[in-house]
C-alpha positions as CSV (number, residue, x, y, z in Angstrom):
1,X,71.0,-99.8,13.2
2,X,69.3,-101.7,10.1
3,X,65.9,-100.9,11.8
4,X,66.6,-97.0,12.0
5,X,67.7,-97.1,8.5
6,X,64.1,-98.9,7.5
7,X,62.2,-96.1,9.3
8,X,64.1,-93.2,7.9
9,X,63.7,-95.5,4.4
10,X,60.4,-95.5,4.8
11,X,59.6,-91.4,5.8
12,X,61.5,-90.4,3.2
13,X,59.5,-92.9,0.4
14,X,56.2,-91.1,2.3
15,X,57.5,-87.8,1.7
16,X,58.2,-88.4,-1.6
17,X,55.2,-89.9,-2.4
18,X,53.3,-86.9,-1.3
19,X,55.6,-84.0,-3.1
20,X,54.8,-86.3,-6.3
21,X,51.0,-86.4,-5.5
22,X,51.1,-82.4,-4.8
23,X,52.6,-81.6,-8.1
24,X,50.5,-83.8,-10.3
25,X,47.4,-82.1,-8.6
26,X,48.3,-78.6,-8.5
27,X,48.8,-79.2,-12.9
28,X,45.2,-80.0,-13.0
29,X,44.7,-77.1,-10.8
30,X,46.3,-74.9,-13.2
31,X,44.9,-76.6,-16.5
32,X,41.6,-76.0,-14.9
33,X,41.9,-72.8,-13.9
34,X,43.8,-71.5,-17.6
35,X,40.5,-73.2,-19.3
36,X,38.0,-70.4,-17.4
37,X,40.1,-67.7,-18.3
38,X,40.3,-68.2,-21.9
39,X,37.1,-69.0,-22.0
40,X,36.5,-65.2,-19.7
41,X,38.1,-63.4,-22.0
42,X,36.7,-64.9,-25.5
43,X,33.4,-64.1,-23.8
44,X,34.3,-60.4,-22.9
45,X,33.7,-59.4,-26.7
46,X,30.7,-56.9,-27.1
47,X,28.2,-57.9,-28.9
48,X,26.4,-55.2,-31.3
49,X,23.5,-55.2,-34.1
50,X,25.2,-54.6,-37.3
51,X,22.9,-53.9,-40.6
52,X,24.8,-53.4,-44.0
53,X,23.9,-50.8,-46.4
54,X,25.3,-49.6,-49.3
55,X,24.7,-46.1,-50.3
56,X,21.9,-44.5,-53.1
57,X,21.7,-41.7,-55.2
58,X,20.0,-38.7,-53.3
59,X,19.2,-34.9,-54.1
60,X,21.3,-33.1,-51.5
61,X,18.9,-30.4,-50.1
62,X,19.9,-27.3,-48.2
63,X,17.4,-26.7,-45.5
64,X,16.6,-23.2,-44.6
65,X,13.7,-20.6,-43.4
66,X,12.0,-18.6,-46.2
67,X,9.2,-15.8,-45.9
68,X,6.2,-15.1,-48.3
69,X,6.4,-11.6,-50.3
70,X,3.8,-10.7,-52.9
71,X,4.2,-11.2,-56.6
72,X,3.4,-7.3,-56.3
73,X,1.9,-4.8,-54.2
74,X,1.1,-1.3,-55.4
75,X,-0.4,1.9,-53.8
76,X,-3.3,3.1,-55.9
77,X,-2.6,7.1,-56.3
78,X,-5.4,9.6,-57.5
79,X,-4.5,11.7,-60.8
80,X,-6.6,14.3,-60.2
81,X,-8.5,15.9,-57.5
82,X,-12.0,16.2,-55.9
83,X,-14.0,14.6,-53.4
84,X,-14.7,10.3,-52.8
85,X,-18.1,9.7,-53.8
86,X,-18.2,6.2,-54.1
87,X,-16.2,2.9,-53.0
88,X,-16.9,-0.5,-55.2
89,X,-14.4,-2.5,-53.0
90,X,-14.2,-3.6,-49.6
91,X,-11.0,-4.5,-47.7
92,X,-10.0,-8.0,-48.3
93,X,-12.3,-7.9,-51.6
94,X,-10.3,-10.2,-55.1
95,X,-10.6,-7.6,-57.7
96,X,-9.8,-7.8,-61.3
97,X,-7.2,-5.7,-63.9
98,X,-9.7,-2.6,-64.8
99,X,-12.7,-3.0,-61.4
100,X,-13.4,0.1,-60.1
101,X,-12.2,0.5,-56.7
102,X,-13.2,4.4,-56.0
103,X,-15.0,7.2,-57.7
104,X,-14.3,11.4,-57.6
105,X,-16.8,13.6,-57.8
106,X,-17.1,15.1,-61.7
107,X,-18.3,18.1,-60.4
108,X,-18.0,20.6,-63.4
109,X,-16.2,18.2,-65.3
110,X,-18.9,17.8,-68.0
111,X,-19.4,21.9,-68.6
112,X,-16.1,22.0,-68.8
113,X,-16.5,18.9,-71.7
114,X,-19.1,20.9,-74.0
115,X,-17.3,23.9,-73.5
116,X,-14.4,22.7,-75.1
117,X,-15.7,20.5,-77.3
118,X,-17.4,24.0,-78.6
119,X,-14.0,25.4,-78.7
120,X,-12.8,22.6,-81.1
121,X,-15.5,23.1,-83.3
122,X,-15.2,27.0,-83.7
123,X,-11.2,26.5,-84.7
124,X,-12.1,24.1,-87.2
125,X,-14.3,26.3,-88.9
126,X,-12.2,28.8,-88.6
127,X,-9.1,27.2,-89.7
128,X,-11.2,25.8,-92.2
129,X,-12.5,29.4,-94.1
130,X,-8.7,30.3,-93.4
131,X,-7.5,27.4,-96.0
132,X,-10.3,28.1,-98.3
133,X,-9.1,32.1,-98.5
134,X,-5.5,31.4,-98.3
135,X,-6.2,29.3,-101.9
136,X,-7.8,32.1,-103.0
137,X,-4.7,34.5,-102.3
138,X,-7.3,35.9,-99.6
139,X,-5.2,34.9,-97.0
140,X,-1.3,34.5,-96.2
141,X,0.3,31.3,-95.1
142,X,0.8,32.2,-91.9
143,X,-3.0,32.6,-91.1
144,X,-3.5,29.8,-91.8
145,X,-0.8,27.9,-89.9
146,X,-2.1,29.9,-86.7
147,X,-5.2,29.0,-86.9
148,X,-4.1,25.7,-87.2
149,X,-2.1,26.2,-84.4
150,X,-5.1,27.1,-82.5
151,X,-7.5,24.3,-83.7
152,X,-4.5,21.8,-82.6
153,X,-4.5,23.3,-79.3
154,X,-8.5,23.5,-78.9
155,X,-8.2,19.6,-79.7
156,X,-5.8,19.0,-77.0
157,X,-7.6,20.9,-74.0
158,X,-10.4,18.7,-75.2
159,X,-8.5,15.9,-74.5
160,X,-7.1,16.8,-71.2
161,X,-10.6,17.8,-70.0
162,X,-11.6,13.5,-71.1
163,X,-9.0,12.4,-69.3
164,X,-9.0,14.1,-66.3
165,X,-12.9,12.5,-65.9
166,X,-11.7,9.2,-66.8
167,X,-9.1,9.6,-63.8
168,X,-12.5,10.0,-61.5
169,X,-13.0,6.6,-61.8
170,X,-10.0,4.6,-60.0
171,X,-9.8,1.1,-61.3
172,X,-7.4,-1.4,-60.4
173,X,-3.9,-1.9,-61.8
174,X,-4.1,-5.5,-62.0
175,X,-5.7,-8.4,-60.4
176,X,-5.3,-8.5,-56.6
177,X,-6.1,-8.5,-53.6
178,X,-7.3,-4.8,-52.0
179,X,-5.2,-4.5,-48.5
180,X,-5.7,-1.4,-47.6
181,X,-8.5,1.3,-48.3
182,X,-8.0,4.8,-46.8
183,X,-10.4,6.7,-48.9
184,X,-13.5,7.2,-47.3
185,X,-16.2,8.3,-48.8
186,X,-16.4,12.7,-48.0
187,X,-12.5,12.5,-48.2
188,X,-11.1,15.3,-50.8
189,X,-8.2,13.9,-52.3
190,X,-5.2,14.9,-54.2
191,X,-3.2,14.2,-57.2
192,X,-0.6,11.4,-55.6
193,X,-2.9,11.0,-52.8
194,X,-3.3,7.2,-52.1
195,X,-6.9,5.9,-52.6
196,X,-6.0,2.0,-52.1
197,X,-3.5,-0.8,-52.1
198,X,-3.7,-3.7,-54.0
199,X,-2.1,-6.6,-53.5
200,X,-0.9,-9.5,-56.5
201,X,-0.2,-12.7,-54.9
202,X,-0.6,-15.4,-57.1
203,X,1.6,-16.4,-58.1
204,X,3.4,-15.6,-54.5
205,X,7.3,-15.6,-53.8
206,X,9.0,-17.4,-51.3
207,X,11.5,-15.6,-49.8
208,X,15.1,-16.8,-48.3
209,X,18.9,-16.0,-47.7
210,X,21.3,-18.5,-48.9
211,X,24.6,-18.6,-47.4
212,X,27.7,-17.9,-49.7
213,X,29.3,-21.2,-49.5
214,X,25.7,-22.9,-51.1
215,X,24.7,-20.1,-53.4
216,X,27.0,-21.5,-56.3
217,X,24.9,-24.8,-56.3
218,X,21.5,-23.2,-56.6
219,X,20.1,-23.0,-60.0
220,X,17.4,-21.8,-61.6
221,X,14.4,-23.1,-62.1
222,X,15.4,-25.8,-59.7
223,X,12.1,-27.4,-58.4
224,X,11.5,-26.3,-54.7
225,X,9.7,-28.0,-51.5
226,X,8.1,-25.5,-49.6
227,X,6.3,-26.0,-46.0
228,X,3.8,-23.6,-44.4
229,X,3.8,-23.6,-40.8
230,X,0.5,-25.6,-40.7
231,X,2.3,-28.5,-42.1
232,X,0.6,-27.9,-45.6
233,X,3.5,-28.5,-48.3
234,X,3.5,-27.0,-51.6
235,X,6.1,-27.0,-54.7
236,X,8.1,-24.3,-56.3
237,X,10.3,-23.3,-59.1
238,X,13.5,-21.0,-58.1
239,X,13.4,-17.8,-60.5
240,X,16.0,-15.7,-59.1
241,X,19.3,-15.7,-57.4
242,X,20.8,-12.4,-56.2
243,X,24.0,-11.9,-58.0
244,X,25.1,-9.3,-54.9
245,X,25.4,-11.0,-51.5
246,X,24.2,-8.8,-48.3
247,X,27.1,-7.0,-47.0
248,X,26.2,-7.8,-42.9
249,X,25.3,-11.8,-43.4
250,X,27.5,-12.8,-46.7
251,X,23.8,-14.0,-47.7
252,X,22.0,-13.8,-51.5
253,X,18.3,-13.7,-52.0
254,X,17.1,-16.6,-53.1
255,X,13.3,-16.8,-54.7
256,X,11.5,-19.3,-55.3
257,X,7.9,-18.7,-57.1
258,X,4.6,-20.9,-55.9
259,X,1.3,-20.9,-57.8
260,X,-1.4,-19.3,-55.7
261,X,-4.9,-19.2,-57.5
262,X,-7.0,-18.6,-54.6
263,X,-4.8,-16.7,-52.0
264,X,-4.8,-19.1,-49.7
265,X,-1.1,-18.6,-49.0
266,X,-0.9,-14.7,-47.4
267,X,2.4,-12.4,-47.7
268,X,4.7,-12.2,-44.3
269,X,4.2,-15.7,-43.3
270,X,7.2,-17.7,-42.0
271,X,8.3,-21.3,-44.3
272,X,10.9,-23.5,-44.9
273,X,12.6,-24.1,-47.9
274,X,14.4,-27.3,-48.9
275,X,16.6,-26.5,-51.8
276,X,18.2,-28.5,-53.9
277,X,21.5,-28.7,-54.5
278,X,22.4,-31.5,-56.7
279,X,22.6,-35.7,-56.4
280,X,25.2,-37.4,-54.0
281,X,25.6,-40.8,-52.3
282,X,24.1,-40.8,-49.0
283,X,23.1,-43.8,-46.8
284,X,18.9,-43.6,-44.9
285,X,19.1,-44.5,-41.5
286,X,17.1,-43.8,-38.3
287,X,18.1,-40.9,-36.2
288,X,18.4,-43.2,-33.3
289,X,21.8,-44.3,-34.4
290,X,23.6,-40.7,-34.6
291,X,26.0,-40.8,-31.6
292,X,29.2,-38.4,-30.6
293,X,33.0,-38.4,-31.0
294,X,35.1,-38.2,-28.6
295,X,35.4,-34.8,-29.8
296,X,31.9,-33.8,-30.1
297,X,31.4,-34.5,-33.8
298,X,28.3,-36.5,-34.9
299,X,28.7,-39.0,-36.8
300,X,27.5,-43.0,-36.8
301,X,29.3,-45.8,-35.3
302,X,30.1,-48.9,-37.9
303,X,32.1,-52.6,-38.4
304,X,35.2,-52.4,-40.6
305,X,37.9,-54.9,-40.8
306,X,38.7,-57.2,-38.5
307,X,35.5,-56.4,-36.4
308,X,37.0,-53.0,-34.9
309,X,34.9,-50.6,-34.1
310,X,34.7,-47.2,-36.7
311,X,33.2,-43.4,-36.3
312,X,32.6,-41.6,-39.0
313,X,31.5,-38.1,-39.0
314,X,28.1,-37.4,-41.2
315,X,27.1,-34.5,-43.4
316,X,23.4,-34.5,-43.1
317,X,21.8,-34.5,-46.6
318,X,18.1,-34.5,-46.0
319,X,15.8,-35.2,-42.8
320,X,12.5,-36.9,-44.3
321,X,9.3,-38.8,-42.5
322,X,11.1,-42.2,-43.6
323,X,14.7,-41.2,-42.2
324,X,17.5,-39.0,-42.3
325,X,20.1,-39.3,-45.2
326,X,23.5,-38.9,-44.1
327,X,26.8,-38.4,-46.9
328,X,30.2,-38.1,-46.3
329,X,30.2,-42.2,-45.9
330,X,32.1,-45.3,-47.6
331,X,30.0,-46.9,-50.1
332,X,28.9,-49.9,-48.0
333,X,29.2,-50.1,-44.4
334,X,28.3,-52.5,-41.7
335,X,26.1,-49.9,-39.8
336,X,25.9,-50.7,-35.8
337,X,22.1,-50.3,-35.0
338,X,22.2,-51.2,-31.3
339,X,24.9,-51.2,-28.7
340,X,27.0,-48.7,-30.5
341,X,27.0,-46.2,-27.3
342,X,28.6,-49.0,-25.4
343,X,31.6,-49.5,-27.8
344,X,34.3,-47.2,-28.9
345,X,36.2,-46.6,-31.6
346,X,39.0,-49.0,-32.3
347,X,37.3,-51.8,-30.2
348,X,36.9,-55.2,-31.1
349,X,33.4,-56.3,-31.6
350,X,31.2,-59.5,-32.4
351,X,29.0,-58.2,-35.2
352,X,25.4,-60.0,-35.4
353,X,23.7,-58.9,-38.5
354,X,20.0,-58.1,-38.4
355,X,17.5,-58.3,-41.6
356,X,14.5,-56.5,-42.2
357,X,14.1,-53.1,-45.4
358,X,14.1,-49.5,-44.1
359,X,16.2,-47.2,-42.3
360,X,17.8,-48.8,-39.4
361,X,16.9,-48.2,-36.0
């Protein structure tokens, strides 16, 4: 009996021994195993690229297609009639205020001259003994007045007959350039027949159609950037605003008048305009970091408290060479430069700033 009790003393002091050695081992298991984890999910945080800026004064510009119109452009009529006998001008041709573009034909223009000239002189001799009789109680009054009358009216045929040869030479309105040229030499042309058209274009207009909603913030005499298609960039001055809107597009002319000296700049060609509609806050950045909502808005991705994860929208204020500048943003932000398609909005993040001047990319 004592011997069976040592035994069974003796398994149960094993078993013991190895429950005890089982739970001290499986708490090392677990502090081991808790250690990873937290150490997992500290790692798990996204890392991004943040760069802070803090937003500058900026003309907000409103971006739109223009097209170039002449200063003026005028269809050169013939005030009297007879044939084309000459053309000074070519199409194309710079002409100044007063250069003959076409000659008429005088024809019997100059008979026509002495004779009335002859018919001026005989009424002013004749009014003339009519005055000296009429003192002398030869002759009434109302002689006299008649052949006043008709001296008066001798004058003014004479005149007519000096103008209608100064009308055989067409000259130009002003200074231009000739665009078209329909009389030809032979022609026979008419009183409002057209003999030319010329063409003012310096300076030259710029041409667009400003939306309702911007049309209040346009002013006049606002300095204007204005591209040609070719790249080439001039400047501008805005001289007129429509004050009545197009009826179909809720739009207002807009011009906007560029010097022009040597024509270089023809009418009908196709620009953009960048008009300016006053100074905001806006932020440069690189178009690189523009990203999408959830909804479909674009906007930029930045830090804000607490490392979470912000979107803003963006109202674009101008798109230069050196970066686009976006408003409609907090003061200073902690803009994420790279990584922000891989984090959302209300995430936590671990920001690493980056250095370096210029928009961020």
């Amino acid at each position: 009996m004592k011997r069976s009790y040592l035994v069974a003393a003796g398994v149960a002091a094993l078993v013991s021994g190895w429950v005890l050695s089982g739970q001290i081992g499986s708490g090392r298991v677990v502090e081991e195993a808790v250690a990873p984890r937290a150490a997992i999910a500290e790692e798990v945080l996204p890392h991004v690229r943040v760069r802070a800026l803090t937003a500058e004064d900026r003309v907000n510009e409103l971006l739109l297609f223009g097209r170039s119109e002449a200063e003026r452009s005028v269809d050169v009529m013939a005030e009297t009639t007879g044939r084309v006998i000459e053309r000074r001008v070519a199409k194309g041709d710079r002409v100044a205020r007063g250069d003959v573009l076409v000659r008429i034909a005088i024809d019997d223009r100059n008979a026509r001259l002495a004779e009335a000239d002859a018919m001026v002189e005989q009424r002013r001799l004749a009014f003339e003994a009519a005055r000296q009789l009429s003192e002398k109680q030869f002759r009434s009054t109302v002689n006299v007045a008649q052949n006043k009358a008709e001296l008066e009216a001798a004058r003014a045929q004479l005149e007519r007959i000096r103008l209608d040869i100064e009308r055989c030479t067409i000259r130009a309105p002003f200074a231009g350039v000739v665009d078209q040229l329909p009389a030809e030499i032979g022609h026979f042309v008419e009183v409002g027949g057209t003999v030319a058209r010329v063409v003012d274009l310096d300076p030259i207009l710029i041409v667009g159609a400003v939306a309702e909603r911007n049309v209040g913030h346009v002013k006049v005499g606002a300095t204007t950037a204005v591209r040609l298609l070719d790249g080439t960039e001039v400047v501008g001055a805005v001289r007129y605003i429509s004050k009545v809107g197009t009826a179909a597009t809720r739009t207002f002319r807009v011009e906007v008048e560029v010097d022009n000296p040597d024509g270089r700049i023809a009418e009908g060609l196709t620009t953009e305009l960048r008009l300016p509609l006053g100074r905001v806050r806006a932020h440069r950045v690189s178009p690189a970091v523009l990203t999408l909502s959830e909804e479909g808005a674009v906007g930029i991705k930045v830090v804000g408290e607490n490392d979470i994860v912000e979107f803003h929208p963006v109202q674009l204020v101008a798109d230069t060479p050196e970066g686009m500048w976006l408003g409609g943003l907090p003061e200073r932000i902690r803009l994420i430069t790279v990584g922000q398609e891989f984090v959302r909005a209300g995430q936590r993040v671990v920001p690493v700033a980056e250095t370096g001047a210029g928009p961020s990319s």
